[in-house]
PADO-803859 format. One record per atom (N, C-alpha, C): residue in three letters; atom name; x, y, z. Coordinates in pm, whole numbers, always signed. Layout:
+-----+----+--------+--------+--------+
|  aa | at |     c1 |     c2 |     c3 |
+-----+----+--------+--------+--------+
| ALA | CA |      X |      Y |      Z |
...
+-----+----+--------+--------+--------+
REM end
This chain:
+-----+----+--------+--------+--------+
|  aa | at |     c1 |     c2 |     c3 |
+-----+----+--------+--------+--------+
| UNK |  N |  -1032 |  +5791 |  -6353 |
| UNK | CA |  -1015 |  +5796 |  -6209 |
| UNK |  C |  -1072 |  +5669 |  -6148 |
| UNK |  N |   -999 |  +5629 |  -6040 |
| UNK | CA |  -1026 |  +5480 |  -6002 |
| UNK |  C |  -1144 |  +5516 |  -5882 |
| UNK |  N |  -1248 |  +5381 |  -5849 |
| UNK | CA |  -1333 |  +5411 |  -5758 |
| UNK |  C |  -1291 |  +5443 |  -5664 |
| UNK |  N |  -1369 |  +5483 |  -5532 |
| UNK | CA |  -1343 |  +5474 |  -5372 |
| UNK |  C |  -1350 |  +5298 |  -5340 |
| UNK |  N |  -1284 |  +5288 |  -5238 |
| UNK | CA |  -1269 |  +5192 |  -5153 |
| UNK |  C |  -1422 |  +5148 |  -5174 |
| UNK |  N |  -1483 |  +5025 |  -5200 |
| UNK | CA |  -1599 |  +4970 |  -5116 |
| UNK |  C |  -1613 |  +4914 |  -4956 |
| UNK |  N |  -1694 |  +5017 |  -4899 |
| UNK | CA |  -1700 |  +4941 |  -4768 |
| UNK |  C |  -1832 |  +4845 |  -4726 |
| UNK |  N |  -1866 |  +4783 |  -4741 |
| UNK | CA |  -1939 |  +4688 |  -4694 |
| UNK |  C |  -2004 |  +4644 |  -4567 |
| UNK |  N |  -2152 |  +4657 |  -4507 |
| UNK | CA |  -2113 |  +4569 |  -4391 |
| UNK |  C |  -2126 |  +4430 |  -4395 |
| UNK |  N |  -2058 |  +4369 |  -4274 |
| UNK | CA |  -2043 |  +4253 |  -4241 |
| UNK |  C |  -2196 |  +4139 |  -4278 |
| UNK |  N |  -2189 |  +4069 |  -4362 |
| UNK | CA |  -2301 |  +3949 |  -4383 |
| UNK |  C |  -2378 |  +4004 |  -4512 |
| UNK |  N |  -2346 |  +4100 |  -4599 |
| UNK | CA |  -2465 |  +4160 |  -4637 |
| UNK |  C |  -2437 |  +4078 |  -4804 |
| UNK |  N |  -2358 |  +4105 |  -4805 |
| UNK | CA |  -2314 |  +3993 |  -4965 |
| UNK |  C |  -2265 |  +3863 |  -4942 |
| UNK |  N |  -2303 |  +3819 |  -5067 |
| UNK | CA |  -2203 |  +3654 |  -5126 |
| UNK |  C |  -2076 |  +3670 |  -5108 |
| UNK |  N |  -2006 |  +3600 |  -4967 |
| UNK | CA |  -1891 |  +3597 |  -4936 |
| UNK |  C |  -1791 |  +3533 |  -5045 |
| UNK |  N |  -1834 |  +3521 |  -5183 |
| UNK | CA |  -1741 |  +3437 |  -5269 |
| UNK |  C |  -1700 |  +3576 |  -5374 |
| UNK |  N |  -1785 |  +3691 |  -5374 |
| UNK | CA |  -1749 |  +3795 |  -5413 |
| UNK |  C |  -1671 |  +3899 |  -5377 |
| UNK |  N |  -1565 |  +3948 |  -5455 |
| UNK | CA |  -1464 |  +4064 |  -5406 |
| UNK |  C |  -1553 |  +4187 |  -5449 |
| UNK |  N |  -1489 |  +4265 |  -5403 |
| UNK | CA |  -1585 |  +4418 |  -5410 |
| UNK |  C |  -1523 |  +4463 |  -5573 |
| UNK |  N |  -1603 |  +4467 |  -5653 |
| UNK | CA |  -1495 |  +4530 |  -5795 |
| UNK |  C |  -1612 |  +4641 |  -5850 |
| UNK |  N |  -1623 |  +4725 |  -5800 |
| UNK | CA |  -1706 |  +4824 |  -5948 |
| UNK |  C |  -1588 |  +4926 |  -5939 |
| UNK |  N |  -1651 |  +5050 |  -6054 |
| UNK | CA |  -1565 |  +5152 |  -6080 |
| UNK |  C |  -1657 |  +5269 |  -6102 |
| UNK |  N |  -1679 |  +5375 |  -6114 |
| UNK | CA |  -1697 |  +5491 |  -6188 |
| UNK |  C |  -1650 |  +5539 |  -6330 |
| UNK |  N |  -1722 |  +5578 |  -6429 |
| UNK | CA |  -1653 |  +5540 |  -6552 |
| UNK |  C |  -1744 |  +5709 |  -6569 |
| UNK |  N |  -1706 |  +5825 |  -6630 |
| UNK | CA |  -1773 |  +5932 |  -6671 |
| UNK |  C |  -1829 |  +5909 |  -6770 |
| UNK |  N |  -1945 |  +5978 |  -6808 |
| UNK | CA |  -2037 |  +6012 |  -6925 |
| UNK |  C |  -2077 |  +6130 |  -6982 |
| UNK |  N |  -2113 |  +6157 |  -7076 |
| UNK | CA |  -2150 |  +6311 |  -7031 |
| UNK |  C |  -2314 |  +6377 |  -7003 |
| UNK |  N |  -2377 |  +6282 |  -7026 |
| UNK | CA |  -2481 |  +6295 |  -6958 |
| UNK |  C |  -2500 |  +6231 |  -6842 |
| UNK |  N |  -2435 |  +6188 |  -6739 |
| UNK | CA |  -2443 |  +6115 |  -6670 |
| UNK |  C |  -2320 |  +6066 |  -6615 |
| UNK |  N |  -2368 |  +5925 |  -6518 |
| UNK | CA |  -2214 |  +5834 |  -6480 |
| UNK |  C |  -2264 |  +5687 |  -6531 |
| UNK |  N |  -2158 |  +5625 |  -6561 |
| UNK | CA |  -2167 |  +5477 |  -6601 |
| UNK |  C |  -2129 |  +5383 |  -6479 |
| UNK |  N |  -2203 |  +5264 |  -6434 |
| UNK | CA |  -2181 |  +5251 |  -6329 |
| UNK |  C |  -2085 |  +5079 |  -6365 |
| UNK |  N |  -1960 |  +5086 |  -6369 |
| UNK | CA |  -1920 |  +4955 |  -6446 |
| UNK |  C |  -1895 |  +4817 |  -6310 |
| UNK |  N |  -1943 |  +4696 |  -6304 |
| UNK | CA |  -1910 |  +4588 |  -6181 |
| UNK |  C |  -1879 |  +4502 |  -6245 |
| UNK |  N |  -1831 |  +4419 |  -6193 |
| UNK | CA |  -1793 |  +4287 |  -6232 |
| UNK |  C |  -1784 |  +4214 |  -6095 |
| UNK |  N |  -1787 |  +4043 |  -6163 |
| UNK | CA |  -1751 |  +3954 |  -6038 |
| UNK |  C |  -1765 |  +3820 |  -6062 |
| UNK |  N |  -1706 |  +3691 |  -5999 |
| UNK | CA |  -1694 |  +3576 |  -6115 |
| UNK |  C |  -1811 |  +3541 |  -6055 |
| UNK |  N |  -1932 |  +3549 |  -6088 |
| UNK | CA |  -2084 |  +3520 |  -6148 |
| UNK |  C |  -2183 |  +3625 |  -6133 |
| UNK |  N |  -2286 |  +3572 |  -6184 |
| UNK | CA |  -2351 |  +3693 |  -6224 |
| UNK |  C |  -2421 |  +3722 |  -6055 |
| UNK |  N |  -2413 |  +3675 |  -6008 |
| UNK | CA |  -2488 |  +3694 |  -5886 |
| UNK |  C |  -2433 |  +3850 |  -5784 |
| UNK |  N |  -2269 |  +3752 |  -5860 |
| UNK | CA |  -2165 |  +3879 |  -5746 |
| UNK |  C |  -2159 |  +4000 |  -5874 |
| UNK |  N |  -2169 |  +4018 |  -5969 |
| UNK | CA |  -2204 |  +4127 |  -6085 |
| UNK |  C |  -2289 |  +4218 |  -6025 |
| UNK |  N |  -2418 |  +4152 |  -5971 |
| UNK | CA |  -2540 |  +4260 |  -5986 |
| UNK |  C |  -2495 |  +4306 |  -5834 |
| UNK |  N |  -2483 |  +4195 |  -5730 |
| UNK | CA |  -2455 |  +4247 |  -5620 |
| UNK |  C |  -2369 |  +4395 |  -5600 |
| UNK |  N |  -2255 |  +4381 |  -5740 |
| UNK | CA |  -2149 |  +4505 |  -5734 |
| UNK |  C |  -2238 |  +4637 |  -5781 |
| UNK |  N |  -2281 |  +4587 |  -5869 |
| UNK | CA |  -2346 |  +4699 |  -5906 |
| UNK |  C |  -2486 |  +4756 |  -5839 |
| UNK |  N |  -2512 |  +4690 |  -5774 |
| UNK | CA |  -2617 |  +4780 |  -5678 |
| UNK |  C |  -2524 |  +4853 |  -5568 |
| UNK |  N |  -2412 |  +4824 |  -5503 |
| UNK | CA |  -2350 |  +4859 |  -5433 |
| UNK |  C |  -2307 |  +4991 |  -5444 |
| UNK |  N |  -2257 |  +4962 |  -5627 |
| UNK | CA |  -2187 |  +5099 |  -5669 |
| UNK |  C |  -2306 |  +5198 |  -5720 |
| UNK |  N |  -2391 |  +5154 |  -5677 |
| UNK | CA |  -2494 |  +5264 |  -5739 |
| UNK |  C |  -2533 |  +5361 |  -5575 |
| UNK |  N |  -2538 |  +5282 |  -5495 |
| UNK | CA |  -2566 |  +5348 |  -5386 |
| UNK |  C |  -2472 |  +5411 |  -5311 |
| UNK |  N |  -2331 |  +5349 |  -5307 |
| UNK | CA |  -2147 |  +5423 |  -5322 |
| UNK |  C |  -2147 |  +5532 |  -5367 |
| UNK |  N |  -2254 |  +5568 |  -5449 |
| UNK | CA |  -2240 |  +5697 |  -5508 |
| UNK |  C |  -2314 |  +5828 |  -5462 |
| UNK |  N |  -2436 |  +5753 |  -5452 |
| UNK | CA |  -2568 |  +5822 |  -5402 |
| UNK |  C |  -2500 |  +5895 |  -5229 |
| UNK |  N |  -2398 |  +5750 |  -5159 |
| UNK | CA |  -2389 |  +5794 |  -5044 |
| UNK |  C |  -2282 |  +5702 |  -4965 |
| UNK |  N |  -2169 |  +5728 |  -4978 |
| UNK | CA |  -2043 |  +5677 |  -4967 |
| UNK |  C |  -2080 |  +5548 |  -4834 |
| UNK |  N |  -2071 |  +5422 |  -4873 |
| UNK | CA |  -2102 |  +5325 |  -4813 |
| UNK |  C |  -2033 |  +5308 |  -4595 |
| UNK |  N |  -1976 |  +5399 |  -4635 |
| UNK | CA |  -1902 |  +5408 |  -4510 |
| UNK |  C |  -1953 |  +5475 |  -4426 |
| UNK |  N |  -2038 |  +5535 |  -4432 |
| UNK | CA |  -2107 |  +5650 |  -4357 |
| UNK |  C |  -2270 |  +5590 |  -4307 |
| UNK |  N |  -2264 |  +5431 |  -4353 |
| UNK | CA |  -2406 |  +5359 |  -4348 |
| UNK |  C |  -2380 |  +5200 |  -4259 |
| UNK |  N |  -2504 |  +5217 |  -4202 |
| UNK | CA |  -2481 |  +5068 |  -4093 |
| UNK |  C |  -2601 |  +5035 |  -4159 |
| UNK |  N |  -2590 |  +4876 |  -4192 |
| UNK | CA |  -2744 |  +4806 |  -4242 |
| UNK |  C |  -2814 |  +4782 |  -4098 |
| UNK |  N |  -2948 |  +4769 |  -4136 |
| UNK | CA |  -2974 |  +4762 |  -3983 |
| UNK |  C |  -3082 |  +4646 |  -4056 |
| UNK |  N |  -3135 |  +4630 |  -4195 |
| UNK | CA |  -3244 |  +4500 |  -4227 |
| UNK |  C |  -3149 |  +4446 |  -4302 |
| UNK |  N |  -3270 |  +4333 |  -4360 |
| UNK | CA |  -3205 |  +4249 |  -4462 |
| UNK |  C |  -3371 |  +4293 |  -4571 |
| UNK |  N |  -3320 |  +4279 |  -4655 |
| UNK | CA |  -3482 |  +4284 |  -4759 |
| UNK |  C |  -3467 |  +4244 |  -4878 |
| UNK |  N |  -3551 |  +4125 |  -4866 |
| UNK | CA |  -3549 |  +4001 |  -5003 |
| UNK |  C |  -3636 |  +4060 |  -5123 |
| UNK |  N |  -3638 |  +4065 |  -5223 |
| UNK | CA |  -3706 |  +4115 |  -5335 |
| UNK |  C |  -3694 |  +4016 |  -5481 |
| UNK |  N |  -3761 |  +4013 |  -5566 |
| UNK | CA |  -3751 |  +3953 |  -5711 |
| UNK |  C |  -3751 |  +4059 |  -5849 |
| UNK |  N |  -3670 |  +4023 |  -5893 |
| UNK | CA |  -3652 |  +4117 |  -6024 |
| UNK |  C |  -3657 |  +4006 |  -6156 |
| UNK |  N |  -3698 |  +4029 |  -6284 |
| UNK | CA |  -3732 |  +3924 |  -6380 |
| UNK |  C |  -3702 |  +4052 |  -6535 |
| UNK |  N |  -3667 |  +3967 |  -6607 |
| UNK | CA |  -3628 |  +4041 |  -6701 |
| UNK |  C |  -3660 |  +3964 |  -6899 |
| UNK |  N |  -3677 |  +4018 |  -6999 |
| UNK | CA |  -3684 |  +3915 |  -7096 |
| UNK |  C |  -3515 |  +3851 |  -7147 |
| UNK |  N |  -3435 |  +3922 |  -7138 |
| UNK | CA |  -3314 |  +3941 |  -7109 |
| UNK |  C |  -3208 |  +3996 |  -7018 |
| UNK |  N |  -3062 |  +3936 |  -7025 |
| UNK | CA |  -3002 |  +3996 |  -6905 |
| UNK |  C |  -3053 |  +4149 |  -6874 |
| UNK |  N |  -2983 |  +4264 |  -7011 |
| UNK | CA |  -3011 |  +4385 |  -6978 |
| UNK |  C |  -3137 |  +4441 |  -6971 |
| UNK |  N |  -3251 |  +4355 |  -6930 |
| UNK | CA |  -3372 |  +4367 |  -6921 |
| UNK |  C |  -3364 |  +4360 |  -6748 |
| UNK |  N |  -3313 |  +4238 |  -6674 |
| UNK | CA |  -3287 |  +4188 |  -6586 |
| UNK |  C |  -3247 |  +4306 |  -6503 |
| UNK |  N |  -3130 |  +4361 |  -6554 |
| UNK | CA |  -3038 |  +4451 |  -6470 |
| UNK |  C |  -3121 |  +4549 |  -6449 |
| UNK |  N |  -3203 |  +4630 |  -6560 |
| UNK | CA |  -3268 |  +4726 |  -6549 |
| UNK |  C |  -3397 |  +4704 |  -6455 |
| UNK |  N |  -3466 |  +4654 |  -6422 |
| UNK | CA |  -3572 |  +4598 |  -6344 |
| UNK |  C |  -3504 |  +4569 |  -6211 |
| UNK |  N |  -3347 |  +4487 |  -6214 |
| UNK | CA |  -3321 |  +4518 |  -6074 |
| UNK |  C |  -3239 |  +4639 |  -5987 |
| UNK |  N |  -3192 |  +4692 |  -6078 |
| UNK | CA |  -3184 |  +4834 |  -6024 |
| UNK |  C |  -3347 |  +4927 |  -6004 |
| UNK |  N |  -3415 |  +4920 |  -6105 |
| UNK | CA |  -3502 |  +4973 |  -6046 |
| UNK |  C |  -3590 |  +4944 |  -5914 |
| UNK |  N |  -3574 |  +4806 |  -5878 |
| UNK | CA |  -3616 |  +4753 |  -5791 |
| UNK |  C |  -3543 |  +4777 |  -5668 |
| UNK |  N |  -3419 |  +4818 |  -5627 |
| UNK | CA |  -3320 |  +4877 |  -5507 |
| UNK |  C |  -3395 |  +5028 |  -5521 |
| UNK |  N |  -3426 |  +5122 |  -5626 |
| UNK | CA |  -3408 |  +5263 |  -5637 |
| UNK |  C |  -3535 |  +5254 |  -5577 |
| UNK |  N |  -3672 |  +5156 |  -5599 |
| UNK | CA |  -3797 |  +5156 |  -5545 |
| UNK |  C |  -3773 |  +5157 |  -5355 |
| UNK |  N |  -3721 |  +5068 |  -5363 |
| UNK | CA |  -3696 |  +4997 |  -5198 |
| UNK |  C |  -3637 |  +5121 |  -5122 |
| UNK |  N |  -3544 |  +5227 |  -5189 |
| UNK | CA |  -3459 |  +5294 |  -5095 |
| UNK |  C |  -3565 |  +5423 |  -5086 |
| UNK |  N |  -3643 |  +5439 |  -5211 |
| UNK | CA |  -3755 |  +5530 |  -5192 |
| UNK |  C |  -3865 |  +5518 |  -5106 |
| UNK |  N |  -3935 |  +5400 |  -5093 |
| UNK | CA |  -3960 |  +5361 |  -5042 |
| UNK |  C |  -3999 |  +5366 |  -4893 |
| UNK |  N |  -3836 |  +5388 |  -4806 |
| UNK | CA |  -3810 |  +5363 |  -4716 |
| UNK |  C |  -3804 |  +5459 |  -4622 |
+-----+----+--------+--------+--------+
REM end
């Protein structure tokens, strides 16, 4: 089954990135798959589609901006530290 629409607001990503994640089933779980031509617009998708899920992006107005650092020994070290680092921030909040 193909994702929902990404809705976006206005300024909040790298305007050189198209919106591309998907939903992919698991059975313990969901797989959250993004892509984008660099890694920048990659992670960007995939934080997107992680929260697309949590809470259909359309139903949300950004109202901050909030800068953060994530560091990893490797990429999938990387990814994992920066998702956890959005899941901190939205708890957080």
């Amino acid at each position: 089954e193909e994702a929902p629409a990404a809705w976006v607001p206005p300024g909040v990503l790298d305007r050189q990135c198209d919106f591309s994640f998907e939903y992919k089933d698991h059975t313990a779980d969901i797989v959250l798959h993004a892509w984008g031509p660099s890694l920048l617009c990659a992670f960007e998708q995939v934080g997107l589609a992680m929260f697309n899920y949590m809470t259909p992006l359309e139903h949300i107005e950004a109202r901050a901006h909030v800068e953060f650092e994530a560091s990893g020994q490797d990429i999938r070290d990387l990814l994992y530290h920066f998702m956890d680092e959005l899941l901190f921030l939205y708890g957080s909040e």
